[in-house]
C-alpha positions in Angstrom: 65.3 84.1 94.7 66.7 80.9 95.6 69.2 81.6 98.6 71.7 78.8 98.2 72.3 80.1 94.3 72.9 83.5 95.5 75.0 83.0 98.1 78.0 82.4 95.9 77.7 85.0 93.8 77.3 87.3 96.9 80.3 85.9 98.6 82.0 86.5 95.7 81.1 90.2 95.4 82.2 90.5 99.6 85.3 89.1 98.7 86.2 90.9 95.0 84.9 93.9 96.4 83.4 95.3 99.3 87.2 93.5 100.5 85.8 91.8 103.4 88.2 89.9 105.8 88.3 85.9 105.5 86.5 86.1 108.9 83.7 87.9 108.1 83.3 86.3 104.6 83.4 82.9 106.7 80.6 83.9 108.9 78.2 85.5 106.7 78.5 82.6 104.6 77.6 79.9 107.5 74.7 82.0 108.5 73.3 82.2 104.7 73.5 78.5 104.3 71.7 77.8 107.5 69.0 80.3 106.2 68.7 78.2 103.3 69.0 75.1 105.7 66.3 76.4 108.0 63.3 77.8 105.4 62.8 76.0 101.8 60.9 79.3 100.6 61.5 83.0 100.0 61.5 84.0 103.6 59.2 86.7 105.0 60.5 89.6 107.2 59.1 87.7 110.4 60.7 84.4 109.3 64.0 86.2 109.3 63.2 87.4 112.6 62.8 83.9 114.0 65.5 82.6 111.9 67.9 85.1 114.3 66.3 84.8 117.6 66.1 80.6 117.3 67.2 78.3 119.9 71.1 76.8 119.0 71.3 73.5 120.6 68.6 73.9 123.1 69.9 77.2 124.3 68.5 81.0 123.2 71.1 82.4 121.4 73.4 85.3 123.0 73.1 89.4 121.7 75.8 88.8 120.3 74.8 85.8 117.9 72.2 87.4 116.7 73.7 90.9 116.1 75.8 88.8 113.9 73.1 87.5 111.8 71.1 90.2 111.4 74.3 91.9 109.9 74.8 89.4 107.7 71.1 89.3 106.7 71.3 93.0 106.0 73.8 92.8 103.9 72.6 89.9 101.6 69.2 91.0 100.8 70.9 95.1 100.5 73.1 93.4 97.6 70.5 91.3 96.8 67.9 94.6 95.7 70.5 96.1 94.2 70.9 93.5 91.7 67.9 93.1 91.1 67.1 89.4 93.0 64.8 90.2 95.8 63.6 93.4 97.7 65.5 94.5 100.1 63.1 92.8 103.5 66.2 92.7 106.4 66.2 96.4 106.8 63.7 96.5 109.5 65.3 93.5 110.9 65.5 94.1 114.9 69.3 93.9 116.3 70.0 93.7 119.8 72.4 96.4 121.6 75.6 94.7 122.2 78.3 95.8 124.2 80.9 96.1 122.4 83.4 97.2 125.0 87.3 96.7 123.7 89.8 94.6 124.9 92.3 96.1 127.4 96.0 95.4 126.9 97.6 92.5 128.2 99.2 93.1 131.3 103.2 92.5 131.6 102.7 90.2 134.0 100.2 87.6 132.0 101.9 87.9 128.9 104.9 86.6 130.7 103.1 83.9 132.5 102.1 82.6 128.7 105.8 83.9 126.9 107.9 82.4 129.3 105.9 78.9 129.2 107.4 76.0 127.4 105.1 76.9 124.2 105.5 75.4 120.5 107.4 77.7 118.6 104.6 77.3 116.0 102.4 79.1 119.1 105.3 81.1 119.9 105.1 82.6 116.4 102.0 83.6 116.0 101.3 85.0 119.4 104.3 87.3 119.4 102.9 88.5 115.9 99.7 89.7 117.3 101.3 91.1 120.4 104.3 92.8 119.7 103.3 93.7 115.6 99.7 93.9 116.4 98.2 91.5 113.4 94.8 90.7 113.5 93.3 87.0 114.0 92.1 87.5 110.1 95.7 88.6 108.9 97.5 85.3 111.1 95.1 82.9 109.2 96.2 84.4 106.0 100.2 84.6 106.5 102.2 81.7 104.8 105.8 81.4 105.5 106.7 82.8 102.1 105.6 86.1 103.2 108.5 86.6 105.5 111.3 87.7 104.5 114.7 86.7 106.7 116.8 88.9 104.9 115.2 92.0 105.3 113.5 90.6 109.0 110.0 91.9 107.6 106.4 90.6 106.2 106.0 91.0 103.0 103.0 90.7 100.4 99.9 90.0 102.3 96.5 91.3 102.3 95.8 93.3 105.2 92.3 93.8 106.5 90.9 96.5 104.2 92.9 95.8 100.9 96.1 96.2 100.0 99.3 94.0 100.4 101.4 95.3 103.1 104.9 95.3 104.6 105.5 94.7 108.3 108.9 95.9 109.5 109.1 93.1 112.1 112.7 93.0 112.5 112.9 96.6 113.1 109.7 96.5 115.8 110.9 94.1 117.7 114.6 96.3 118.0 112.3 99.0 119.5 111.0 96.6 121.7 114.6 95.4 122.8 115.5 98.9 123.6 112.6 100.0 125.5 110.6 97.4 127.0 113.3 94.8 127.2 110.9 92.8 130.0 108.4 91.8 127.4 111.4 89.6 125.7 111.0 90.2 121.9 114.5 88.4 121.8 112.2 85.3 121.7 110.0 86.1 118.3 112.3 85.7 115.7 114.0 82.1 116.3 110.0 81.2 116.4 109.8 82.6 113.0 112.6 81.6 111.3 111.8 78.3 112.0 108.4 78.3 110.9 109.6 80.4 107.7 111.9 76.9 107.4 109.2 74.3 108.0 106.8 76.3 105.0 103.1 76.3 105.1 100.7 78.2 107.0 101.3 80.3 110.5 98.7 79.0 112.1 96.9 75.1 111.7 93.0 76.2 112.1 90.9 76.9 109.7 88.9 80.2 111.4 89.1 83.2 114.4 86.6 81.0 116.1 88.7 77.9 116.0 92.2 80.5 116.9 90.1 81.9 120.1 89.3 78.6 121.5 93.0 76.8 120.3 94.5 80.5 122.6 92.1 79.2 125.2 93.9 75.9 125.9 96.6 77.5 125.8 96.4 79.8 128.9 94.6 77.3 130.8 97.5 75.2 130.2 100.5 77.5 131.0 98.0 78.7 134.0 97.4 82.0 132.7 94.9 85.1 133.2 92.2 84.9 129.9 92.2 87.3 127.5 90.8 87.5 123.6 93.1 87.3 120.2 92.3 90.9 119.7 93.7 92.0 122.8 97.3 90.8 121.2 96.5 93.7 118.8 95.1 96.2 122.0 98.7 95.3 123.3 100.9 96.2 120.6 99.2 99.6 120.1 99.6 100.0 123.4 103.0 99.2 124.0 104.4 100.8 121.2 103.2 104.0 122.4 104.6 102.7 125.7 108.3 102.4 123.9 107.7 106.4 122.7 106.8 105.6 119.2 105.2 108.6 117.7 100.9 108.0 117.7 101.0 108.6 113.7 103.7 106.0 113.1 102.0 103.1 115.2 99.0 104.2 113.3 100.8 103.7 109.9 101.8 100.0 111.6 98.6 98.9 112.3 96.8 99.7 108.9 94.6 102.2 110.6 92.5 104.5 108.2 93.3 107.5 111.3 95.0 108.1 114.3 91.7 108.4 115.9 91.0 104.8 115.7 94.4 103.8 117.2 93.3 105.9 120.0 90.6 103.8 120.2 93.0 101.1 121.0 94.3 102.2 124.1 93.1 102.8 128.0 95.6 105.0 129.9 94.8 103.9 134.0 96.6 105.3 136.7 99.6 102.2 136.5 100.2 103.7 132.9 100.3 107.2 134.2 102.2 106.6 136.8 105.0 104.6 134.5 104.7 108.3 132.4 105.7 110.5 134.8 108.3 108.4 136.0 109.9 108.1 132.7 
């Protein structure tokens, strides 16, 4: 099997469907083109295994990196044997245990260090998408300005992560948000996106979540801000809708969850949210 002639048709098949985000699709295809970069012949189980544990630019690579790989190795050569290309050698392939702990909620107090900064609106749009609508970094990269709707204040005909074209109700969150956590300053979202809804084009000007992690890192070191991930804008909505009294099923419904146990997932109750409970 020549890997650089598979590749597409495998990408293909991710995309078509096994429905994989643009994220994931981007990744897996980087590391399969490096593969074929890195060994010119049908590679052996152990080349695989120093194919993920090589040095990137003079440095070991983290758990992380190489949890990545594997996964993507593992899912090639699985589609690979099932069509017939190559047996199926990753399986045994050795991934190291990565913490995958989640990202908490962003507190009140950094999110208006960053909201309250003289941001572009362009910044200002996406940002309040992920935090008070809780899209994900795949689902901001995908979102044109034809998918909003001013008329009806909502998202309309994208692809959410796991299929599917979706509405988001945006006008009608951030009303919830008004009347309950006024502090957060919704108020400021929607001037942000009608603009960008008049300029046209994308949400967002990279090209990938790694490139929309890094582009969020400037930003807080610029506005002198606390750090926190792209996913922890989703952490946050979740949480603060459930903060605003929103019943758990309907914030489940908003955030494309296949249960309500993986919004619960999504949140960490401490004591500052249980004291803000029994006060209210």
């Amino acid at each position: 099997m020549q890997i650089e002639q598979a590749t597409a048709d495998y990408i293909q098949w991710l995309a078509d469907v096994r429905r994989r985000s643009p994220e994931t699709i981007t990744s897996y295809t980087s590391t399969l083109r490096q593969l074929a970069a890195w060994c010119d012949s049908e590679p052996t189980l152990e080349q695989l295994e120093r194919f993920t544990t090589r040095q990137r630019r003079g440095r070991a690579p983290a758990a992380a990196t190489i949890a990545r790989d594997v996964n993507a190795l593992r899912s090639f050569y699985s589609w690979a044997a099932r069509v017939g290309l190559a047996d199926n050698i990753a399986t045994d392939l050795l991934s190291p245990s990565v913490s995958n702990i989640s990202p908490r909620a962003i507190d009140d107090t950094t999110w208006g260090t960053l909201w309250k900064s003289d941001i572009a609106d362009a910044d200002r749009a996406w940002l309040g998408l992920g935090f008070f609508c809780g899209l994900r970094r795949a689902e901001l990269l995908a979102l044109c300005s034809h998918h909003l709707s001013v008329g009806t204040r909502k998202l309309v005909g994208f692809k959410r992560k796991g299929g599917g074209d979706h509405t988001v109700p945006v006008g009608t969150m951030l009303d919830v948000y008004e009347n309950k956590l006024p502090h957060l300053l919704p108020d400021l979202l929607w001037p942000a996106l009608e603009g960008w809804h008049e300029s046209g084009g994308p949400l967002v000007d990279v090209r990938n979540a790694q490139q929309l992690s890094r582009h969020l890192d400037h930003l807080l070191r610029y506005v002198g801000a606390e750090r926190f991930t792209p996913h922890a804008l989703r952490h946050s909505a979740v949480t603060n809708l459930l903060r605003a009294d929103v019943p758990l099923h309907l914030v489940s419904k908003l955030m494309n969850h296949t249960n309500m146990t993986t919004t619960l997932r999504y949140v960490r109750a401490g004591g500052d949210e249980l004291a803000e409970w029994l006060l209210r």
